[in-house]
Each structure stands twice: as structure tokens, then as C-alpha cells.
C-alpha angles and dihedrals in degrees: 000000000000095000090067098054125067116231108267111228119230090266102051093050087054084058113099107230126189116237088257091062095041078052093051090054094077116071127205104266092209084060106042102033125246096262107056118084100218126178120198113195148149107281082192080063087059109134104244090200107097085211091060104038108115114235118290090223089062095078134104110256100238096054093046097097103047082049090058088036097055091047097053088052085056106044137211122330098245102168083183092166090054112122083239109222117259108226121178119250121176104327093323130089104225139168143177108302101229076215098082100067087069075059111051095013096164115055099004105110139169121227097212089186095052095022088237148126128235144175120248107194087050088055090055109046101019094102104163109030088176090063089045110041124176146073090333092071091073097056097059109035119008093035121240107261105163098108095176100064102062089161087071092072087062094040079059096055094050135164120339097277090040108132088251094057095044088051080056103053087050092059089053093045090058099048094051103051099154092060099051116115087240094053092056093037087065099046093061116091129250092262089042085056093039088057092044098058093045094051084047089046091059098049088053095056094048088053088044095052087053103052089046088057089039086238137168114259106193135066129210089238116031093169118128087249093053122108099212108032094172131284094273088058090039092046096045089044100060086040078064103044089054093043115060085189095066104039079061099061100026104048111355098052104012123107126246097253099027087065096111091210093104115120078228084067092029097066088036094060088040086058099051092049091053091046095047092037092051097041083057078053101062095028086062088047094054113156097341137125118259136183119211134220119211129196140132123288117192125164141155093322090066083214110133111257147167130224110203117201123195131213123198138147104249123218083278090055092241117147105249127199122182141155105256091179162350106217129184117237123192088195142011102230124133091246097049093050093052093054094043086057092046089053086046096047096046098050090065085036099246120147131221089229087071093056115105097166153032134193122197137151125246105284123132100239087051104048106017106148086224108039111350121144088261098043080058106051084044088064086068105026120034097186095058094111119212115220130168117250103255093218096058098035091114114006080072087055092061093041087062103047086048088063110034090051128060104196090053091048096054089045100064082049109054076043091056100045086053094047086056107035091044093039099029086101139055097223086049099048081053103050082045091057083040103061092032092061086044095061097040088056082058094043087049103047086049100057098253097111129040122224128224150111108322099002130123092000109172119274139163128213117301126235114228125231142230090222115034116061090199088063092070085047094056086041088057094047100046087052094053094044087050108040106115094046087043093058086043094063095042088056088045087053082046099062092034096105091195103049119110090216109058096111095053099044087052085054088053105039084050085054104041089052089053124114082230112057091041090059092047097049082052103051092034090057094043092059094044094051090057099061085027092106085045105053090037084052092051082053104065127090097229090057109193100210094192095054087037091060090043091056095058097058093041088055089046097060095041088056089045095051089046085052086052098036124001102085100097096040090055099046089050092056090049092052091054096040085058095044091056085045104051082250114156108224119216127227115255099212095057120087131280117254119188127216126229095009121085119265097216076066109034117099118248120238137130133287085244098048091047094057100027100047114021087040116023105030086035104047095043088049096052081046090058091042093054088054092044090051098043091040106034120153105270100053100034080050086048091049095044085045090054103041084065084084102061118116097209113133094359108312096298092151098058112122114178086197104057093044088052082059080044096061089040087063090067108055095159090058091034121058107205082249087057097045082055096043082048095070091056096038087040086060101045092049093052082050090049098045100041092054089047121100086200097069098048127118092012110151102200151024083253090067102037093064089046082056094045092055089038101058088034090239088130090076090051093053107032090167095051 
């Protein structure tokens, strides 16, 4: 029979019952069902003492809501003529102020029995306090007792989506049943829902649509008499306009405020894309391991944020990469942006233990040695592998030395001011390609150029971009190719009197004739042609490891012979280059004099040490340090290890060796027994692959594991 009782607390069983009542407390098992534990009782026998009340959550619930809704009929227990009980706190005797229940009259209560106050509408609807620590915990079920910190009673209330206020809108809620959205949902009738969950359908595609193009949703002007309301009204507009169904419900038939074009509804559909489509995210990640790609993400806000992409091999063995989330960061430390991806990582309930990769650019605060983002996350998880993001591994060398020279830095822009003033028109850009085929015809009647198919097609000077180093190199190459047709358009821009641009082309006719800026163009564009074939390998999308790596240290030692020997070379191409050029060359025994700095200031020092040292020594070393930082040892052994398992042309880069290192990087995946069961299990699955049909002609690791899972040989080499 116990089975059909609920367990009486200590309260209920100190309540004298009639025999009537102690009658009402057993229910028929034949109406209720055998299962279900179900308590009937008087709601007017409620203890009113907050300190005596049994938990909320005790009840059955079926009986939950008349409970919370007694109560609230009742109100909260305010004893406000109770001699409240003096306790000592500090040095000072203090107890509950009975005026602050003027101040916080509807929730605010006083436990008599625990001299204590609680919260009522926290009782009623805090279900899980575990899920929802904090100071509301002590208003619900240990009483609030510290009488000299009044401020905490607000701290408790909170911001508008605290726990309290979110208790509150469900009292009244509860109280105000007929006005709840499900209430009128269930009153409509099926048509009226019908036309409902069309008008909302359609929404949902445009916005859709949108997402998927990257688009813009909002217009400047969203009235009824604007031409362009914004690509969502406009979108959804000509939809209508091919659906006669739709205009029906969403403009015929559909009422002024139940339209669901609002930006109101907009953002809100917006939201709910981004929670369901990340929830199939993570739901597709499980229990796998991920690596994870960090960079900046600013957008129309202007707030500093970070978008966080993940990368994981998905239950196909294909390679997945997805956005996982935009956070917002106060500041960019290390420190912040590790907290901001644990929030983010607990909140879809992914673990940094999982993580086996990053993936950052070159900022300090990402990939400091000390305490960078990744030397932090390191420190937890030690196979968390750092690697350079591909896309930035260059371009970030020439940043630096950008910034940490003057004289480069002066140089792109000076560069960049003469791409845009000689090419910003049309009539300019002409008379440029003009006088440069002109003087490639002489060149080539002369003996100085070869003919022939492909070569000296007509060009015109090249912008540099932000993302591709190779852009500044073929910006380089097209200047020097151009000069002399570049300085005649700038003169010709000179003697124009009615050209805006006179002043500036004079600046930068004075600077691109000067020694300076000519040595600078041809050291800059030396250096670059030598990692050239690297950055433009790193670029591609099928991306070789093995050359690549060969590459780096091919670049390395190049740099590292032009630093031991290639002075003189160099300083005899940019003479010549400036005696072709009307150029004057300085002496480099005089001293250094340099421009825009004051010379009662300026350190003394000779023409030769200037350019040799503080340029040429100092640029090439901060080169060198940029490789050595972007490719050390860990992570260009982690990237040969890897490339072993490559499938292209037959597996000829397969090494059992170096994936046996592979597997040892990992000590918390490979036990010390399973590295050594790998080299047998490593033999038999190179026999087996090679011999395949099904694993010719792959291109890439990425389709190697598709084939892997499709052909179920995953399960026949775990460790693989």
C-alpha cells in the first residue's frame, strides 16, 4: 500500500487531520493507476512560514501549480509586527528592517520560525538550485540572515533575465492564465493556425535565403511608402507576389500586428536559426575530438569580438569545419580569450580536454611562447597543438617588419599612395600602359628585352593586398618594371594646373627618386622572391605538407646566405638600378642623415651602417625570426608526421616510423602497449591499401578517411 501514499514531511505529520482528511489522502488505485504517487489535501492547511513550507519540488506534479497558485493568492508572509530576532554581526547587534517589505512588497517574506527572509516567487518556480547557484539559494532554502548588507536583496533581483525575474514572470504567468500565448493558441482555430504557420514558413525561408547569400536583412526605410524597404521585405515581397497562397496569409488576410516582418521578428528568427543550427553542430561533434580556429570578428557593432570555428571528423569521416560562435570580448588579453572559449565551450557542453588543435594567426596575445592563448591552453591540455593559421603565415612577417621598421613602412606607403594617385583614373592608368609599351618596344629593338609567346603583355601597376603576401611581391615587381613610365606620369600630373593632385604627386616623385626608397623596393623584393614559392604553396588548397616543409627550410637558408653574402651583390644591383634611373647614389662613407627626425637628435652614424645594419642585417633577421616562430620544431615535426598519411600517388609518402612519433605525441589517445600494436597494425593496413582499387587516385587525408568509413576499414584498423 505504500506505493499509493506520498511520503508526509515532518510538518504535515505535526498537523492535526480529521479522520475525513486522513481518509482523502489515499487515492483509488483503479482511477489514478497504480504507478503514479498522488497526494490529495486541504490548500487552505498550507504552511504560511516560509521556514516550514515543504519543497516546491515535492509535490506531485499535478498538484504544483494550484500550490504556487494558493500562495500567490495569499501572498507573502510579512509578520511586520514580529519582535524580529538581534543577532550579532561584526561588532554590531542587527536584525531584518520590517521596512523592507514597503521596498520589495511582493516577493520579499520572514520565516518566524528560522528568523529569516525568503523569496516567494523563487520558492515557487526555482525548480533546480543546483543548475542556478548563487545568492538566490539562500533565499529559498537556507534563509537570508545577513542584515547588514541590504544591497544584497537587490543584487538577488537582478537584470531583467536574472533567475528571480524569470520566477516572476512565471507568477504571473500563472495567475494570468487567459493571457498566456498557449491559452490563445488553443483557442484559434485549426485555419487560423494553418495560416499562422504558413505566414511564419515564409518568413523563415526569406531569412534563410539570406543567411545562406550572407546578405544584409534590414533597410534603411522599412515603411509601407519606401522603395527599397531591405532585402528580407523585398524578398519576401516578390515570394508573394509568385505564391498566391502566401500573399493570402501574409498580406490579404493577415492582420496589421500578426505580420511577422517586424526587425523585432526578424532578430528573433535570426536567434533561433543560430540556437537549432548550433545545437545540430554539436550534436554532429558528440563525444569527438575537435580542433578550433580563432580570429576577430567585427562587424557592424564595432564591439570587439571573436568568432571561434571548429574543426572535427564527423561519423562519414569527412573533415568538418563550422562556426561554433561569435563571442564578445571586453579585452583581448590571453586570459580574457581563454575564458570567453571555456564559457563558450561549456555552454555546449564541450571540454577542453577534447581539443587537439588550434589554430590562431600571428598576434602576440594568440601565439605568445609565455602566456599566449595557445601556451595557456597547453598548460591543460598538452595535446592541444599550436599551428599557424596557413592563410596568415606571411602576410604576418611583413606586418612586422612594417612595424617594427620605419623606413619599410614608409616604403608600402609611399607604394601605395603611387599605385592610387598614377592608376586612380582611367586617362592616367592609359597614358601609364602607353609610355610603358613605348619603352619595351625600345628595349626591345635594342636587345634589352627578348620576344617572344607570353612575354611583356601589357600591364599596368598592381594593388597590394591585406591578405595575400604575394600581392606586395607583384606589386614590387610591376614598380620596378614601371618606373620610368610611373615618374612620367607623375610629372605629367606636376605641370597639369588643373590637376588636384599636384602636391601629392611632387611628395611622391621627390620619394620615389630617392636613394632610399630605391634601396628599400630592391631589398624588399629580393626577400619576398625568395618565400615567394612558399607562401604561394600554403595558399593553395591542395596544400602538399611534405614540399611545403621543404620549402621552409629552403627559404631559411636562402635568407640566411643573402644575410652572409649577399651585401655587395645587392648594393651593386641598386646602383645600377639608380644610374639607369637618374638616381643620384650616396656615398657610403658620409654620414647618415635621417629624414624627417631632427639631426641634433639623430644618432650619428655612416651611410654603410644605416643601410647595411639597420636595413639589411635587421630586416632579414626579423624575416628568419617570423619563419622560426610560425615553423618550430614541435609543430613543422607534427605537420611532416602527419603528411605520412596521405594517399597521393599511392601512398608514397607513407613512413611507419614517423606515424609511430605521431601517435607518441599524443600520450593521453596512445597508451605506450597500442604505439607498439600500431607498427604491426600500421604494416598490414599499407599492404591492404595499396593493393585496393578503392583507395586509388584519392588526393587528400580528407578522402582517405571518407574512404576508410566508407569501405568499413576503420573498424579493421582502430589505431590507424
Amino acid at each position: 500500500m505504500e506505493r499509493y501514499f506520498m511520503k508526509k514531511s515532518t510538518l504535515e505529520s505535526e498537523i492535526p487531520q480529521t479522520q475525513k482528511q486522513k481518509e482523502d489522502n489515499v487515492v483509488n488505485p483503479e482511477s489514478h493507476g497504480s504507478k503514479r504517487n498522488y497526494m490529495e489535501f486541504d490548500l487552505a492547511n498550507l504552511p504560511s512560514d516560509p521556514g516550514l513550507r515543504t519543497p516546491i519540488i515535492e509535490y506531485d506534479p499535478n498538484l504544483r501549480d494550484q500550490v504556487r497558485r494558493t500562495y500567490l493568492q495569499k501572498g507573502p508572509c510579512q509578520p511586520r509586527n514580529h519582535t524580529f530576532k538581534q543577532t550579532m554581526q561584526g561588532n554590531v547587534m542587527r536584525r531584518f528592517n520590517p521596512l523592507w517589505f514597503d521596498e520589495f512588497p511582493t516577493w520579499l517574506e520572514y520565516s518566524i520560525v528560522k528568523e529569516a527572509a525568503y523569496c516567494l516567487c523563487c520558492y515557487l518556480f526555482k525548480m533546480d538550485s543546483k543548475k542556478h547557484s548563487g545568492s538566490s539559494d539562500a533565499f529559498v532554502s537556507e534563509g537570508f540572515t545577513n542584515w547588514k548588507k541590504k544591497e544584497k536583496l537587490r543584487e538577488h533581483v537582478g537584470g531583467p533575465n536574472s533567475t528571480h525575474n524569470k520566477a516572476w514572470n512565471n507568477c504571473q504567468v500563472l495567475m494570468n492564465q487567459q493571457q498566456h500565448i498557449q491559452t490563445i493558441v488553443n483557442k484559434q482555430n485549426d485555419q487560423a493556425r494553418s495560416d499562422y504557420r504558413k505566414r511564419l514558413t515564409a518568413s523563415i525561408d526569406c531569412i534563410r535565403f539570406l543567411l545562406r547569400q550572407g546578405l544584409a536583412f534590414r533597410g534603411h526605410d522599412e515603411s509601407e511608402d519606401s522603395e527599397n524597404q531591405g532585402n528580407f521585405l523585398e524578398i519576401l515581397k516578390f515570394l508573394c507576389d509568385h505564391n498566391e497562397d502566401i500573399k493570402r496569409v501574409a498580406i490579404d488576410k493577415c492582420p496589421g500586428n500578426l505580420k511577422l516582418t517586424s526587425p523585432d521578428i526578424q532578430k528573433d528568427i535570426v536567434h533561433a536559426c543560430a540556437i537549432e543550427t548550433t545545437k545540430i553542430i554539436v550534436q554532429d561533434l558528440k563525444d569527438s575530438f575537435f580542433s578550433i580556429l580563432v580570429d576577430e570578428a567585427r562587424d557592424v557593432s564595432t564591439k570587439e569580438q571573436m568568432g571561434v570555428v571548429v574543426r572535427y571528423v564527423n561519423n562519414d569521416g569527412q573533415v568538418i569545419e563550422r562556426i561554433l560562435g561569435i563571442v564578445h570580448v571586453t579585452n583581448t588579453t590571453a586570459l580574457s580569450l581563454k575564458v570567453a572559449i571555456e564559457d563558450l565551450f561549456f555552454k555546449h557542453n564541450l571540454s577542453l580536454s577534447q581539443l587537439r588543435g588550434q589554430g590562431y594567426d600571428g598576434a602576440s596575445n594568440m601565439q605568445g611562447e609565455y602566456n599566449g592563448l595557445k601556451t595557456l591552453i597547453l598548460k591543460e591540455n598538452q595535446s592541444a597543438f599550436y599551428i599557424h593559421c596557413f592563410a596568415h603565415q606571411l602576410q604576418l612577417a611583413l606586418v612586422a617588419v612594417a612595424k617594427k621598421n620605419v623606413s619599410i613602412e614608409v616604403l608600402f606607403i609611399v607604394v601605395n599612395d603611387i599605385v592610387n594617385v598614377v592608376g586612380g583614373s582611367c586617362k592616367r592608368r592609359d597614358i601609364l600602359i602607353e609610355n610603358q609599351a613605348i619603352k619595351v618596344f625600345e628595349a626591345l629593338e635594342i636587345g634589352e628585352l627578348l620576344s617572344g609567346c607570353g612575354q611583356n603583355k601589357q600591364s599596368a601597376l598592381k594593388r597590394p593586398s591585406e591578405t595575400h603576401w604575394s600581392s606586395h611581391y607583384n606589386t614590387l615587381i610591376s614598380l620596378v618594371r614601371m618606373f620610368s613610365s610611373a615618374i612620367e606620369v607623375l610629372d605629367l600630373i606636376i605641370e597639369n594646373p588643373k590637376s588636384e593632385k599636384r602636391a601629392e604627386a611632387s611628395r611622391l616623385l621627390d620619394a620615389l627618386q630617392s636613394f632610399d626608397i630605391v634601396f628599400c623596393i630592391i631589398l624588399i623584393k629580393n626577400i619576398l622572391g625568395i618565400t615567394n614559392e612558399l607562401s604561394l604553396a600554403l595558399q593553395r588548397k591542395d596544400r602538399d605538407i611534405m614540399n611545403a616543409m621543404n620549402l621552409v627550410k629552403i627559404a631559411k637558408n636562402r635568407l640566411q646566405s643573402m644575410r652572409e653574402d649577399g651585401w655587395s651583390s645587392l648594393l651593386d644591383v641598386v646602383f645600377l638600378f639608380c644610374e639607369k634611373h637618374d638616381i643620384n647614389v650616396i656615398n657610403m662613407d658620409d654620414g647618415y642623415i635621417a629624414r624627417g627626425r631632427s639631426r641634433r637628435n639623430a644618432e650619428k652614424a655612416t651611410n654603410m651602417h644605416h643601410y647595411r645594419v639597420d636595413l639589411f642585417y635587421s630586416i632579414i633577421d626579423l624575416q628568419l625570426q617570423e619563419l622560426n616562430n610560425r615553423f618550430n620544431e614541435v609543430s613543422t615535426k607534427l605537420l611532416i608526421c602527419v603528411s605520412c598519411l596521405s594517399p597521393m600517388d599511392s601512398f608514397s609518402s607513407f613512413d611507419k616510423k614517423r606515424l609511430a612519433q605521431l601517435a607518441q605525441l599524443y600520450p593521453d589517445d596512445f597508451s605506450d602497449v597500442e604505439v607498439l600494436a600500431l607498427e604491426n597494425e600500421l604494416e598490414t593496413y599499407i599492404i591492404d591499401v595499396r593493393s585496393s582499387t578503392d583507395f586509388n587516385n584519392l588526393l587528400g587525408i580528407n578522402d582517405l578517411a571518407i574512404k576508410l568509413v566508407g569501405t568499413r576499414k576503420n573498424t579493421l584498423y582502430p589505431l590507424v
